[in-house]
C-alpha positions in Angstrom: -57.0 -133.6 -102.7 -54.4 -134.5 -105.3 -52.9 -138.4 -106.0 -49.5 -138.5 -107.3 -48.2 -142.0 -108.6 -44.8 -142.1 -109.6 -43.5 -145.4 -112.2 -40.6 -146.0 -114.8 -38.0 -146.4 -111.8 -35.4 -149.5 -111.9 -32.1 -150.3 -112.4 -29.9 -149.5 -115.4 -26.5 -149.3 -116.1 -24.1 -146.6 -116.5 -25.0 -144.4 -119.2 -28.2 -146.3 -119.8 -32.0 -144.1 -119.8 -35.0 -143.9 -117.9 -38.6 -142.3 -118.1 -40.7 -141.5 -115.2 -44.1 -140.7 -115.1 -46.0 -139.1 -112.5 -50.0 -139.6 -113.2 -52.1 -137.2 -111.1 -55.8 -138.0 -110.1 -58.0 -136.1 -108.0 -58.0 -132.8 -109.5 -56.7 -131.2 -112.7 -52.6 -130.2 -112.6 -52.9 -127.1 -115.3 -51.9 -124.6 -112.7 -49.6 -126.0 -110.7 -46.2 -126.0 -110.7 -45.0 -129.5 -110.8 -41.3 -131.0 -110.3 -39.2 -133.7 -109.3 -37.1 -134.5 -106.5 -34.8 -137.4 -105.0 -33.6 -138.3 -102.2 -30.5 -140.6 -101.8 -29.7 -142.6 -98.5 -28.3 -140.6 -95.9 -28.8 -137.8 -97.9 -31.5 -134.6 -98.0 -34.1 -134.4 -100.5 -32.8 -132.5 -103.7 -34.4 -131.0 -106.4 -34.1 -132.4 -109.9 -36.4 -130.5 -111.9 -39.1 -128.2 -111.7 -42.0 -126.8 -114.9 -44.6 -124.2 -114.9 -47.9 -124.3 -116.3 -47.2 -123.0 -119.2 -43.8 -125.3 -119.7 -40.8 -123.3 -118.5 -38.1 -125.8 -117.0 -35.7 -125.4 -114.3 -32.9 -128.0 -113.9 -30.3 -128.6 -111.2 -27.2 -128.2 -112.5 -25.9 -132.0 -111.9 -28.5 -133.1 -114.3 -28.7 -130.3 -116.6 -28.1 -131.3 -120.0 -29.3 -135.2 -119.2 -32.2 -135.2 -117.9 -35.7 -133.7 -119.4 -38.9 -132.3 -117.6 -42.0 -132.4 -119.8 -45.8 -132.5 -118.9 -49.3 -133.7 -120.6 -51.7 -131.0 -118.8 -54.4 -133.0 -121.1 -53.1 -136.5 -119.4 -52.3 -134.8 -116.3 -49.1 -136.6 -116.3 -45.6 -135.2 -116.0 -42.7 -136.8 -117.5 -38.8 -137.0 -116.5 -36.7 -138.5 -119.1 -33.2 -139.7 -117.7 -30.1 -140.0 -120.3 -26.6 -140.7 -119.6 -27.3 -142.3 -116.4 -24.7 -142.1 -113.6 -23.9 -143.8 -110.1 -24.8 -140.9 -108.1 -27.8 -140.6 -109.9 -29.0 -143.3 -107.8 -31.9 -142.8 -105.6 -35.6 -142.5 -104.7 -37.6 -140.1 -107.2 -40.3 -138.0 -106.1 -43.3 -136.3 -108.2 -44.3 -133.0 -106.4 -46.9 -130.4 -107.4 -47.1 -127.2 -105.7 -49.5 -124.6 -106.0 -49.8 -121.1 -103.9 -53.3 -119.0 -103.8 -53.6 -116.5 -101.0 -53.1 -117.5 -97.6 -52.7 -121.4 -98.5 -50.1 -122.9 -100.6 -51.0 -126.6 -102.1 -48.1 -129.3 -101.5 -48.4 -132.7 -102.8 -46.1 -135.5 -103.0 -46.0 -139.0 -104.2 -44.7 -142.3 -103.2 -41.4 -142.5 -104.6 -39.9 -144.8 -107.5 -36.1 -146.2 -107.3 -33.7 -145.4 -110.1 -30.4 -147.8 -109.5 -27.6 -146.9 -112.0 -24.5 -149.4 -111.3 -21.1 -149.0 -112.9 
């Protein structure tokens, strides 16, 4: 069983910057595939960003350019660092690490943190 905690969250203003963290405990992270998600109110979970094991990164294209996925394997921590901040940027952030062997696939999420960007 995996633990994902999720901190950094809070409110900032336009423009202003973030870092998450995501600290994983319970078993080591190397091989999964870990990202980020958010969900805003009255609206569907989205993905942010995504990196492999080995540190490719996948972006959506509303925060490409801004935002930047990073992981410590060693630490077992994943990073999301948040530039250029915007309104609709605001939401809940999610850590997620996914993992698929055969015949099972390994889904784990965290709590949530809340980024607030106000204009």
């Amino acid at each position: 069983q995996v633990q994902l905690v999720e901190s950094g969250g809070g409110s900032v203003q336009d423009g202003g910057s973030l870092r998450l963290s995501c600290a994983a405990s319970g078993s080591t992270l190397g091989t999964y595939v870990m990202g980020w998600y958010r969900q805003a109110p009255g609206k569907q979970r989205e993905l942010v960003a995504t990196i492999t094991s080995g540190g490719t990164a996948n972006y959506a294209d509303s925060v490409k350019g801004r935002f930047t996925i990073s992981r410590d394997n060693a630490k077992n921590t994943m990073y999301l660092q948040m530039n250029s901040l915007k309104p609709e940027d605001t939401a809940v952030y999610y850590c997620n690490a996914q993992k698929i062997v055969p015949l099972y696939k390994y889904n784990y999420w965290g709590q949530g943190t809340q980024v607030t960007v106000s204009s």
